[in-house]
N, C-alpha and C positions, 0 to 999 in steps of 0.2 A: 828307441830313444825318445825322450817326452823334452819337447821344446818349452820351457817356461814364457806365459806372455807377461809385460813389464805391467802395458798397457792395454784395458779394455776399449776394442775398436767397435763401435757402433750401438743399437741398444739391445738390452734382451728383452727377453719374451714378457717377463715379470714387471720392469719400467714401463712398457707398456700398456700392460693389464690394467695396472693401477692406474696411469693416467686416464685411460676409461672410465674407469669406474668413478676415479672425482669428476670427470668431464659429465658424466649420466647425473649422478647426484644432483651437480650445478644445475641440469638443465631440467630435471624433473622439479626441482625448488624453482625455477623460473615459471615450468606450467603450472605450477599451486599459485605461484602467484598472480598469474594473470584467469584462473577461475577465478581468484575473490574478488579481482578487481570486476571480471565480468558481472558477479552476483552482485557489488556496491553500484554498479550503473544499471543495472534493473531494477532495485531497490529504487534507488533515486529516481527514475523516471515514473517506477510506480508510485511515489510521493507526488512527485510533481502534476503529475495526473489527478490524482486524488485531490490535490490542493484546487487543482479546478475546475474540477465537479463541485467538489463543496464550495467555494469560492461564485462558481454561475447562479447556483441555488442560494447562497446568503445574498447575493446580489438582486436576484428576484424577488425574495422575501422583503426586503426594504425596497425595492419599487411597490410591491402588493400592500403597503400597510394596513390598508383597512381588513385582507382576509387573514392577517396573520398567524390567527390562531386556526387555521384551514392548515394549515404547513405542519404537519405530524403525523408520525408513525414511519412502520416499514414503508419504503419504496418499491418493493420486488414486484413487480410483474402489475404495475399501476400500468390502465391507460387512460387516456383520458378521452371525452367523448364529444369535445369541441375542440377546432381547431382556431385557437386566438393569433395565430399568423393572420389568417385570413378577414377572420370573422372579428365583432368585437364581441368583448365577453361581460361577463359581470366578475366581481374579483375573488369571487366562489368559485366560479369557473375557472379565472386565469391561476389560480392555487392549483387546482387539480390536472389544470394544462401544465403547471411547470414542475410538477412533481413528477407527472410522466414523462416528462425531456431527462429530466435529471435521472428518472430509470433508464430508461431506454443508453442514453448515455453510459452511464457506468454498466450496464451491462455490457455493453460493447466492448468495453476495457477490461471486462471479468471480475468485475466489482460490484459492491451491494452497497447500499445507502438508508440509512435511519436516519429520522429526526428525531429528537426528543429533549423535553425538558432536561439543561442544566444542571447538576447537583448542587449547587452552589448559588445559586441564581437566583435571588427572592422578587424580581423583578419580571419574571417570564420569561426570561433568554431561552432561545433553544439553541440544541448542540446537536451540529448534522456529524455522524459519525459516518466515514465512507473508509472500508474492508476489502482488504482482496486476499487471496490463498491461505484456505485453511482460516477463515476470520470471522466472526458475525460481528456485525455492526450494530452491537448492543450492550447494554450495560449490565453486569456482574454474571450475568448466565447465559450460556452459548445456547442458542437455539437449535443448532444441526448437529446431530453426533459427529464426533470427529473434528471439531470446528473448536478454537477458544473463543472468549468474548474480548469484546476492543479495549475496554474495561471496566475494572472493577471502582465502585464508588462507597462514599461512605454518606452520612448526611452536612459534609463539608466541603468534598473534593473527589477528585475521581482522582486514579493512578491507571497507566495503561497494567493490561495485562501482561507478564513476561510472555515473550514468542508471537505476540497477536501485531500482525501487520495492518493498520488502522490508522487512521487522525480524526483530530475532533478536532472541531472547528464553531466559537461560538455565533450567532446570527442573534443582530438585534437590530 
């Protein structure tokens, strides 16, 4: 003899299931979202970073005015061979002492540094361009395979590269 039930008491196996399975969803969309946020606050500190490196170094270029045209090129693996903490310099000298701080510096953050003329600039501005992951700190051609450039210029203006993790920064 088969007792009919009116009412279902308690849950089944299936209400269940499913509730899992939204509950998983929810929480696997919760961890995507706190990766991105991770990746926007690495980003950002590596900006920030970057802002002041190039920020020390434009700083020092208008203390140095008289050597200013000393202040260019690559920075990678500058030292320099007086120490103007100590000692006094000439401002030939203190150029090449403060382009070695500013490597040494960004290297320590995983970063590269260029100076170079401006695109735009009929005055001699220079643009400290400072790189990190995957970036060269140069204008229209990457120097490292595997590497894009900071960016690309024209004879008006530059535009960054898509993908290239960089700031430029003018110093006058």
């Amino acid at each position: 003899m088969f007792i009919m039930m009116s009412h279902q008491r308690g849950v089944g196996l299936m209400e269940v299931l499913v509730a899992l399975l939204i509950l998983a969803i929810g929480v696997l969309g919760f961890i995507a979202l706190q990766f991105r946020a991770n990746e926007g606050i690495f980003e950002a500190n590596n900006r920030v970073q970057a802002m002041n490196v190039a920020r020390n170094l434009a700083e020092q270029i208008r203390i140095n005015t008289t050597a200013q045209s000393s202040y260019t090129g690559s920075l990678s693996n500058l030292q320099s061979s007086s120490n103007c903490f100590t000692n006094s310099c000439s401002p030939t000298q203190k150029a090449a002492f403060d382009l070695a701080q500013t490597a040494a510096q960004a290297s320590n953050l995983g970063m590269q540094v260029s100076i170079n003329g401006c695109p735009s600039a009929q005055d001699g501005r220079q643009c400290i361009y400072v790189a990190w992951n995957k970036t060269d700190p140069v204008d229209n051609t990457a120097t490292t395979a595997g590497y894009v450039p900071c960016t690309q210029s024209t004879s008006s203006s530059y535009t960054y590269t898509p993908n290239s993790t960089c700031i430029v920064m003018e110093a006058y």
